[in-house]
C-alpha positions as CSV (number, residue, x, y, z in Angstrom):
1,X,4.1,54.4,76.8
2,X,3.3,52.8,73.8
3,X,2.3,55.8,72.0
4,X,5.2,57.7,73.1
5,X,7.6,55.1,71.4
6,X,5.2,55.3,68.5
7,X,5.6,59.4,67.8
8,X,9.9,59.1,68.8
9,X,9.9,56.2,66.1
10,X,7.8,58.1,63.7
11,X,10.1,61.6,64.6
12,X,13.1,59.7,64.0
13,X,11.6,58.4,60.6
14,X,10.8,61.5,59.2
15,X,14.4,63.3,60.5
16,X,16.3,60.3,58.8
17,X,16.0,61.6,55.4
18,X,16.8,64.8,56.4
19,X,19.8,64.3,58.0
20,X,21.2,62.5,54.8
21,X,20.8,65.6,52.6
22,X,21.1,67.9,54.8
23,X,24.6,66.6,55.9
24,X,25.8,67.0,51.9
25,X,25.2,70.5,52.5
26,X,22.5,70.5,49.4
27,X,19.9,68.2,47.6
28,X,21.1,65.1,46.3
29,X,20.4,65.2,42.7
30,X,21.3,63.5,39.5
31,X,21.0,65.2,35.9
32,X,21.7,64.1,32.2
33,X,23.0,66.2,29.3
34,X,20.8,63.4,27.3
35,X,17.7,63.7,28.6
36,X,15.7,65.8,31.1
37,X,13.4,64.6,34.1
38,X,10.1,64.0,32.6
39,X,11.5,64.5,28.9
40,X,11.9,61.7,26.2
41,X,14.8,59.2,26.0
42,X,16.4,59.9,22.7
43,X,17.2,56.8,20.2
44,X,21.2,56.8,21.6
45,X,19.9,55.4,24.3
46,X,17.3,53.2,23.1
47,X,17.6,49.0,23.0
48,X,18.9,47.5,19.8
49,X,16.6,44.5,19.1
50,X,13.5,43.0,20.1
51,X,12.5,45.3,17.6
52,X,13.8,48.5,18.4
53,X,17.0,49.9,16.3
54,X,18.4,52.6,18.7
55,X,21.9,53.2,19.8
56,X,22.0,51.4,23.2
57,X,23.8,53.8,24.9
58,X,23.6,54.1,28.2
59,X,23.0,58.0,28.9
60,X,25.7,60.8,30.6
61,X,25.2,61.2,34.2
62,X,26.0,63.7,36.6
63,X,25.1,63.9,40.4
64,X,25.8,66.6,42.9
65,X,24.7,67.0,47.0
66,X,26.2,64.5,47.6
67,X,25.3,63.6,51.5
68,X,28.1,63.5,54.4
69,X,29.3,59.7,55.1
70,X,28.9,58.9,51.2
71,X,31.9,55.7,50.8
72,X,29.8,55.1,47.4
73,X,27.8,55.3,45.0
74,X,25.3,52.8,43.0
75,X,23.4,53.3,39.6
76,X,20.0,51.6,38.7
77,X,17.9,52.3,35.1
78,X,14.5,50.3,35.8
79,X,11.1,50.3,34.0
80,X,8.0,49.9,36.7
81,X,5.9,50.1,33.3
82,X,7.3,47.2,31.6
83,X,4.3,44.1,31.2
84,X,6.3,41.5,33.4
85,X,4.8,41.8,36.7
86,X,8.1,43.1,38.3
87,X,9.2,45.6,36.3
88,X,12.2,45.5,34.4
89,X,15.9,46.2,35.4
90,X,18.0,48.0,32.7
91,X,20.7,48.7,34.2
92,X,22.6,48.2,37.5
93,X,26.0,49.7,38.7
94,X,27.6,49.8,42.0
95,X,30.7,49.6,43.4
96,X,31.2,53.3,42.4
97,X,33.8,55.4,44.7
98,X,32.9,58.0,46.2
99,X,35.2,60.1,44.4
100,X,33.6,60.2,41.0
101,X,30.5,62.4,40.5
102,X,29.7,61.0,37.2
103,X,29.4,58.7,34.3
104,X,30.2,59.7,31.0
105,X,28.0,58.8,27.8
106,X,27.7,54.8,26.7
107,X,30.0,53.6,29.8
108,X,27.7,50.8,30.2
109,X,28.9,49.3,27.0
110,X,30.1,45.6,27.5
111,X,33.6,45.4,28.4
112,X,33.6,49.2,28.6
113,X,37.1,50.7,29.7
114,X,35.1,54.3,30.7
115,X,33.5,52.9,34.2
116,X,36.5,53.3,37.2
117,X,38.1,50.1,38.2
118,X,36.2,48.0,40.6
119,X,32.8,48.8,39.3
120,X,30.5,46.5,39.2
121,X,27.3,46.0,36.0
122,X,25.1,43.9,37.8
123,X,22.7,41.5,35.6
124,X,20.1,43.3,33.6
125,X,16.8,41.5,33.0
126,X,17.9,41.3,29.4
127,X,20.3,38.3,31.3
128,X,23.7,40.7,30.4
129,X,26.5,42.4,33.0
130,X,26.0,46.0,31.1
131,X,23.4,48.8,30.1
132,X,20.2,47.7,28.0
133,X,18.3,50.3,26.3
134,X,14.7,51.6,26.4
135,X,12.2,48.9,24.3
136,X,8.7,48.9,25.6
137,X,6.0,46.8,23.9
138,X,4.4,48.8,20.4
139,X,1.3,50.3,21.1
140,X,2.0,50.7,25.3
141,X,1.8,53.8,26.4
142,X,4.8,55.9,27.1
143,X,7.4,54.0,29.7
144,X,8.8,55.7,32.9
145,X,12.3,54.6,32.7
146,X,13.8,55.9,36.2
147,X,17.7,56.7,36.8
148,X,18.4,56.5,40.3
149,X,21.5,57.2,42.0
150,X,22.0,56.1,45.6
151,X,24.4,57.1,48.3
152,X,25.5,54.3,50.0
153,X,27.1,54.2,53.6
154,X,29.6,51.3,52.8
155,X,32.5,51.6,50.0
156,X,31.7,47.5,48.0
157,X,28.2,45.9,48.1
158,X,29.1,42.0,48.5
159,X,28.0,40.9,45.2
160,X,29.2,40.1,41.7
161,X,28.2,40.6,37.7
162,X,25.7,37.8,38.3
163,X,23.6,39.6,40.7
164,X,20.3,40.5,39.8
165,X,18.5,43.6,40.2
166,X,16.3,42.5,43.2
167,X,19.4,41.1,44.9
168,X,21.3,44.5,44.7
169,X,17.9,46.6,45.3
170,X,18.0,44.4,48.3
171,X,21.7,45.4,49.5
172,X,20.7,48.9,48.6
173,X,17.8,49.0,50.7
174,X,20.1,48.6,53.7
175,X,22.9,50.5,53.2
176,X,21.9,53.8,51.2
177,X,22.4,57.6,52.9
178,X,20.1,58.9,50.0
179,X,18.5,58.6,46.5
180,X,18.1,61.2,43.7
181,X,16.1,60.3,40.7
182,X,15.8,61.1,37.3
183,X,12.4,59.7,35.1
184,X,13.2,59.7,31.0
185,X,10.0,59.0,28.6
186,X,9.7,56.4,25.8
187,X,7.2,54.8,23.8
188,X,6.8,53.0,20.6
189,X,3.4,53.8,18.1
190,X,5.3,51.0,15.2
C-alpha cells in the first residue's frame, strides 16, 4: 500500500508541471530585447553606487505561454552568487494582471508611472520599493543574475512595498501555475 501511494504521489508530481504549460498551449517563457539568457547585462542595467556607475535600469521584459488559470503575474531579479549567504534580491514585482505580457525598459524606476496600477515593487535587499541594478564584488567572478517570471493562480499576493524577497518567494511558492527564467551575466575586473 504504501508504495502504491508513493508512485501516485510521485506520478502526480511529475504531471503537475506539465499540466501548467501544457494548459497555455506552449512553453512559458520570458525574453529581453536587453539581454539574452546566458549573455551579459549591459551597463543600462547595472547598479549606480557602491561603486558601480551604470544606468540602473531595470531591463524590457517580454513573456509568452502563458499557462491556463493565469489571474497573475509576479517578477523577481535575484543574485544566488552575491557573498551574503542568502543571495541577493534585486528586484521584486507582483501584483501584475494577467492581461499585460510585458514590462517595458526602466519601469522599475522609483515612483515609475510605466508599471499598471496596482502593482506592487516589493523591498529589494538594497532596503528600496524599486529595481536595483547588477553590482557584484570587484574581482568575483561573473554573477548569475536570474529574471524569473511566475504564473500565479490568484489575481493580488497579500502583501505590501515592505515585503521582502523571502516573504514574497514564500507567497509565490504556494500559489504559482509556472516559472520561466531568464539568467543575465555580470562581473566587475576594477
Amino acid at each position: 500500500m504504501r508504495s502504491l501511494v508513493s508512485t501516485l504521489s510521485m506520478t502526480l508530481l511529475l504531471a503537475l508541471p506539465l499540466v501548467a504549460t501544457a494548459a497555455g498551449g506552449g512553453r512559458f517563457t520570458v525574453t529581453s530585447a536587453d539581454f539574452t539568457n546566458g549573455g551579459t547585462i549591459p551597463m543600462a542595467q547595472v547598479f549606480n553606487g557602491f561603486g558601480c556607475s551604470g544606468g540602473n535600469q531595470s531591463p524590457a521584459l517580454h513573456w509568452s505561454g502563458v499557462p491556463a488559470g493565469t489571474k497573475s503575474f509576479a517578477v523577481t531579479i535575484y543574485d544566488p552568487n552575491a557573498p551574503t549567504g542568502s543571495g541577493w534580491w534585486h528586484w521584486i514585482v507582483f501584483n501584475i494582471p494577467a492581461a499585460v505580457t510585458h514590462l517595458p525598459a526602466n519601469a522599475g524606476v522609483a515612483a515609475s508611472q510605466a508599471l499598471p496600477p496596482g502593482v506592487v515593487e516589493g523591498r529589494s535587499d538594497f532596503g528600496v520599493s524599486h529595481y536595483g541594478g547588477p553590482c557584484p564584488p570587484v574581482g568575483d567572478n561573473p554573477h548569475h543574475y536570474q529574471v524569473t517570471v511566475y504564473a500565479l493562480k490568484v489575481a493580488k499576493l497579500p502583501l505590501d512595498a515592505s515585503a521582502s524577497g523571502a516573504m514574497v518567494g514564500y507567497y509565490l511558492h504556494f500559489n504559482t501555475l509556472a516559472k520561466a527564467r531568464l539568467t543575465g551575466r555580470y562581473g566587475r575586473s576594477k
